[in-house]
C-alpha atoms as a printed R data frame, in Angstrom:
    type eleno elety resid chain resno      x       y       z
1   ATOM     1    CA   UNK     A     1 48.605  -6.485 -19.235
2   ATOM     2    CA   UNK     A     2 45.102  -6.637 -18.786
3   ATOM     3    CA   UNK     A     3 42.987  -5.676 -22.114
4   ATOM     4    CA   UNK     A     4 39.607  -3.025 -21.284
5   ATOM     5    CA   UNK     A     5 36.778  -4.748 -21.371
6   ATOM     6    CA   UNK     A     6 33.913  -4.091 -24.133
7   ATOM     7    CA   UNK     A     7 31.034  -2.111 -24.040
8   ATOM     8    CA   UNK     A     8 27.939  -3.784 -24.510
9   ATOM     9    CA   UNK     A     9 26.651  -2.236 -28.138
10  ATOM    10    CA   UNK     A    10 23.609  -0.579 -28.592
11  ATOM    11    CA   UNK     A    11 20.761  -2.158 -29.758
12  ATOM    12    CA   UNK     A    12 19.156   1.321 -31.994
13  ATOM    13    CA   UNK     A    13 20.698   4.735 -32.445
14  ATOM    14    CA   UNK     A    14 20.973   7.872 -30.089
15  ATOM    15    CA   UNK     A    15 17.143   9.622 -29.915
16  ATOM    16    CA   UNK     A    16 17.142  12.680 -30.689
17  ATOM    17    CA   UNK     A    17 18.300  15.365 -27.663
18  ATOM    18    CA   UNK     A    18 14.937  16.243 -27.227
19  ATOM    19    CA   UNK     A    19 12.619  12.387 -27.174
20  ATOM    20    CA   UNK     A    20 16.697  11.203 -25.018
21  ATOM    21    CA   UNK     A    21 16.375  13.993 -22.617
22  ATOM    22    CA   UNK     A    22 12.425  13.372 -21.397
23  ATOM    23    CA   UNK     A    23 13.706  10.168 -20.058
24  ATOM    24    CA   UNK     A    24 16.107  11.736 -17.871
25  ATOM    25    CA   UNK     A    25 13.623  14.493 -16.735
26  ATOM    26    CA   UNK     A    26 10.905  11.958 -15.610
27  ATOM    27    CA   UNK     A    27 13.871  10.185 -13.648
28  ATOM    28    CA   UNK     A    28 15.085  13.233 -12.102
29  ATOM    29    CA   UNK     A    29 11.083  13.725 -10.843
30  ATOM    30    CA   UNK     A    30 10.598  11.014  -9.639
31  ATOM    31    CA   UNK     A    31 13.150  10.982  -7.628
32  ATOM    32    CA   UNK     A    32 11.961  14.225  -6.112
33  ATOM    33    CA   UNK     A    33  8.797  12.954  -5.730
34  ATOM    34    CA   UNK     A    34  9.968   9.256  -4.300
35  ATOM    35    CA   UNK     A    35 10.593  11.078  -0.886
36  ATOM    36    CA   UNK     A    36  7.496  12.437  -0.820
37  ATOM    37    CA   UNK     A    37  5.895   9.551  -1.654
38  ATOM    38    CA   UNK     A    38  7.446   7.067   1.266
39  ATOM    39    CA   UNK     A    39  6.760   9.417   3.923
40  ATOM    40    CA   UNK     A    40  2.716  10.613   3.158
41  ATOM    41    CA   UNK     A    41  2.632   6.631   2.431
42  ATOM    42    CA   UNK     A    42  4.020   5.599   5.465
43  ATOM    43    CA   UNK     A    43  2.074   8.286   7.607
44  ATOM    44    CA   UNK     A    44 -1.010   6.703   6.339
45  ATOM    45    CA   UNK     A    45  0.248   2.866   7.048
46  ATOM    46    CA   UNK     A    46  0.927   3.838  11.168
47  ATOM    47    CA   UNK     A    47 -2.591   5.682  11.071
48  ATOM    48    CA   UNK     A    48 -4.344   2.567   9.723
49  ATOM    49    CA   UNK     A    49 -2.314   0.326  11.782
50  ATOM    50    CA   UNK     A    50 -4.325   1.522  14.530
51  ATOM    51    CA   UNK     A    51 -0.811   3.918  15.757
52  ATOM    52    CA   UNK     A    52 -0.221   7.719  15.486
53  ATOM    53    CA   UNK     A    53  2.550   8.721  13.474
54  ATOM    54    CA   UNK     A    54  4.903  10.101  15.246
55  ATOM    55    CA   UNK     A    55  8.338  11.083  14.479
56  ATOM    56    CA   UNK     A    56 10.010   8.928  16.113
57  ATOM    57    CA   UNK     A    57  7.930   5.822  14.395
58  ATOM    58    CA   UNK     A    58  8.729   7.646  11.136
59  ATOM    59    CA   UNK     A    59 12.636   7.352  11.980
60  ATOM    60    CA   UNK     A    60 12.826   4.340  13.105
61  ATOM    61    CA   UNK     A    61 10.547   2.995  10.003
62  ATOM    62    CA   UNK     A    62 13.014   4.973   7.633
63  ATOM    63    CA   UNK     A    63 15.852   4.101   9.626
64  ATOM    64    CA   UNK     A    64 17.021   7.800   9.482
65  ATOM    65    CA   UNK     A    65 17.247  10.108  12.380
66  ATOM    66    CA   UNK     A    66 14.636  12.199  13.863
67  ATOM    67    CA   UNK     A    67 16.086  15.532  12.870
68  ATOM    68    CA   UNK     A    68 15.785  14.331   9.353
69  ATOM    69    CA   UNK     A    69 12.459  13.288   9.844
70  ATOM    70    CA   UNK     A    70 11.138  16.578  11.739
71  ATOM    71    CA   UNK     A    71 12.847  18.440   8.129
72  ATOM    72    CA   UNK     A    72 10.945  16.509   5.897
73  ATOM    73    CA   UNK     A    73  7.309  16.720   8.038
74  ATOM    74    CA   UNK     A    74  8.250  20.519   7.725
75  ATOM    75    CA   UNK     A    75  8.440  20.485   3.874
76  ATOM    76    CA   UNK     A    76  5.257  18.244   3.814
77  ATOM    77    CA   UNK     A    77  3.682  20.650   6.387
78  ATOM    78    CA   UNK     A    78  4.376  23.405   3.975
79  ATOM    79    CA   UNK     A    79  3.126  21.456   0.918
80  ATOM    80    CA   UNK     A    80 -0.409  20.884   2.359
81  ATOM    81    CA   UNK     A    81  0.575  17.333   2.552
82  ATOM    82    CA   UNK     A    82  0.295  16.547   6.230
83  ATOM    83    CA   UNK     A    83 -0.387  18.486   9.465
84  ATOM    84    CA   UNK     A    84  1.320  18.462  13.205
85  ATOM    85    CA   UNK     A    85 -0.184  19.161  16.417
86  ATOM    86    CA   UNK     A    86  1.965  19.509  19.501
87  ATOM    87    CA   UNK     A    87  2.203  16.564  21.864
88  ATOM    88    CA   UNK     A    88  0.322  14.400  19.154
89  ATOM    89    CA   UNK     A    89  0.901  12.666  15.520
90  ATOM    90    CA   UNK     A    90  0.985  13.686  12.099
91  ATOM    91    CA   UNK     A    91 -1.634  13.656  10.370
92  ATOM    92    CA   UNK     A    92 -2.496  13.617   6.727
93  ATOM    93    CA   UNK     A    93 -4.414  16.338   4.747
94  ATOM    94    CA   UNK     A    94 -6.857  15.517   2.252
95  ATOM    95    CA   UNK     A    95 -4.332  15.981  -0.585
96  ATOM    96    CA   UNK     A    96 -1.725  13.799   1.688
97  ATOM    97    CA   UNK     A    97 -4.260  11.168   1.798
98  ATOM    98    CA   UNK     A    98 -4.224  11.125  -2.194
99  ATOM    99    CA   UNK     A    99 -0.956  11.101  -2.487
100 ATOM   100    CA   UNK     A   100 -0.676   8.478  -0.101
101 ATOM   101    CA   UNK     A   101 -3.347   5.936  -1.901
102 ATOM   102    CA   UNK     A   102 -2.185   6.600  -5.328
103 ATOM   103    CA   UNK     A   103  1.399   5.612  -4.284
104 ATOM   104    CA   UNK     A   104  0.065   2.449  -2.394
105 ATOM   105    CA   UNK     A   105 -1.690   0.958  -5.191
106 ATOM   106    CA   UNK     A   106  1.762   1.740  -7.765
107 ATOM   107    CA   UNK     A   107  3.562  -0.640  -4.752
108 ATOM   108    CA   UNK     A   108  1.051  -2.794  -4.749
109 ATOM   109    CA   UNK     A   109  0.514  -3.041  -8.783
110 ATOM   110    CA   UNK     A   110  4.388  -3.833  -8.877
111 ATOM   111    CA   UNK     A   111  4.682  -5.726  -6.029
112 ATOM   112    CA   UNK     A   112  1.740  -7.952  -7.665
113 ATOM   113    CA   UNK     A   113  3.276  -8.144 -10.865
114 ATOM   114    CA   UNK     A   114  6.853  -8.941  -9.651
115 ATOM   115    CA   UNK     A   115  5.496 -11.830  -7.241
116 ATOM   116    CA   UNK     A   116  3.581 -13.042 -10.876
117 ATOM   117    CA   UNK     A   117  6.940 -13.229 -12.511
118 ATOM   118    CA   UNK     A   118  7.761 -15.227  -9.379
119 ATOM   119    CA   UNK     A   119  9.909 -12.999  -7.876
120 ATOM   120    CA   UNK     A   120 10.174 -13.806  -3.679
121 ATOM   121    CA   UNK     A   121  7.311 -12.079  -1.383
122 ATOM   122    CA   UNK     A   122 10.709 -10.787   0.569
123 ATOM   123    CA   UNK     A   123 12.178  -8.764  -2.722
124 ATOM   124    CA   UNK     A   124  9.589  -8.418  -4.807
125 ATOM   125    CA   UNK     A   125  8.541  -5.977  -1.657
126 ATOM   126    CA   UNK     A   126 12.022  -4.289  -1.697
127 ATOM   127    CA   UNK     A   127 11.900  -3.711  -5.656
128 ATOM   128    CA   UNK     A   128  9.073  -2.609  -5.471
129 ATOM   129    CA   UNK     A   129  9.465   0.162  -3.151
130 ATOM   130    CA   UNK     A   130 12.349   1.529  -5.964
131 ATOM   131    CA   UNK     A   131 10.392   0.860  -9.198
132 ATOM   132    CA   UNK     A   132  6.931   2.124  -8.215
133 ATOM   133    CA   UNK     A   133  7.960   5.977  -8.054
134 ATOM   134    CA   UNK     A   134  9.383   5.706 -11.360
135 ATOM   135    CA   UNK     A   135  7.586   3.385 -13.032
136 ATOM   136    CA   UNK     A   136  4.446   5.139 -16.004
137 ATOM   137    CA   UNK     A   137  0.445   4.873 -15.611
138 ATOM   138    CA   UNK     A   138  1.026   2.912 -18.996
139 ATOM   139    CA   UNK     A   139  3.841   0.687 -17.684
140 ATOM   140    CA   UNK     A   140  1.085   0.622 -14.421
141 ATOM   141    CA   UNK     A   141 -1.568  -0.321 -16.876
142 ATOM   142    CA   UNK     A   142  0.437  -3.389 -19.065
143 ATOM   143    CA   UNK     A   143  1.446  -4.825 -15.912
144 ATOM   144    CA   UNK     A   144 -2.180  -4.831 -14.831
145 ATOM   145    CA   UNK     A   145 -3.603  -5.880 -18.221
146 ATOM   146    CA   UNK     A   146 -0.726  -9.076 -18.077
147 ATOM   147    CA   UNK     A   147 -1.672 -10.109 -14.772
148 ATOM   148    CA   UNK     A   148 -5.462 -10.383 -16.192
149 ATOM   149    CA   UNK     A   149 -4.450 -12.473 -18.538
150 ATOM   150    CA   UNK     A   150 -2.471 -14.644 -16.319
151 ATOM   151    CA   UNK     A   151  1.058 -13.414 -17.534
């Protein structure tokens, strides 16, 4: 008969409900947000590539399908995030575009810091694209202030 295995024990005590249940909130919005976030970002990436953004880039980027895609540039639509005209691209709005380059520079802060660590080029990119919607300005901030210092 096989025996359960162990949990691994804490390190410190519960936090409070209150300080215990921010962490979970913040996780829960950025997750919301992550969404968001990859498609305003990679709007702005075909633009500068020299391309249009067009749905069908988007899916195939994504690797999702198109009527996905055409739901989500509806919500964004509707948040003032991008806009559509027929037989073109999307394109982003001025709030898109901030959205856009304050997401870029959290990838490329963790990306950066990752790759100083000496993580791979190939999955210090992948990680990246997870930890840098849920990852603090602070968090943003130390990993800048160690790569200054040369880790």
């Amino acid at each position: 008969m096989a025996s359960r295995p162990r949990s691994v024990p804490r390190d410190e005590p519960l936090p409070d409900a209150e300080v215990h249940s921010e962490g979970f909130r913040h996780t829960r919005e950025a997750r919301r947000s992550a969404l968001v976030e990859d498609y305003v970002e990679l709007i702005a990436d075909l633009i500068e590539d020299g391309n249009e953004a067009r749905q069908v880039d988007i899916a195939a980027r994504l690797g999702v399908a198109q009527p996905t895609v055409a739901k989500m540039l509806t919500r964004l639509c509707a948040d003032g995030l991008v806009s559509r005209k027929p037989y073109r691209g999307v394109f982003l709005t001025e709030a898109g575009r901030k959205v856009a380059d304050e997401s870029r520079i959290r990838h490329q802060t963790v990306e950066a810091f990752l790759r100083a660590l000496g993580v791979s080029a190939e999955t210090a990119r992948i990680d990246a694209e997870g930890i840098e919607h849920h990852v603090s300005a602070e968090t943003l901030e130390a990993f800048q202030r160690a790569m200054a210092k040369g880790l």
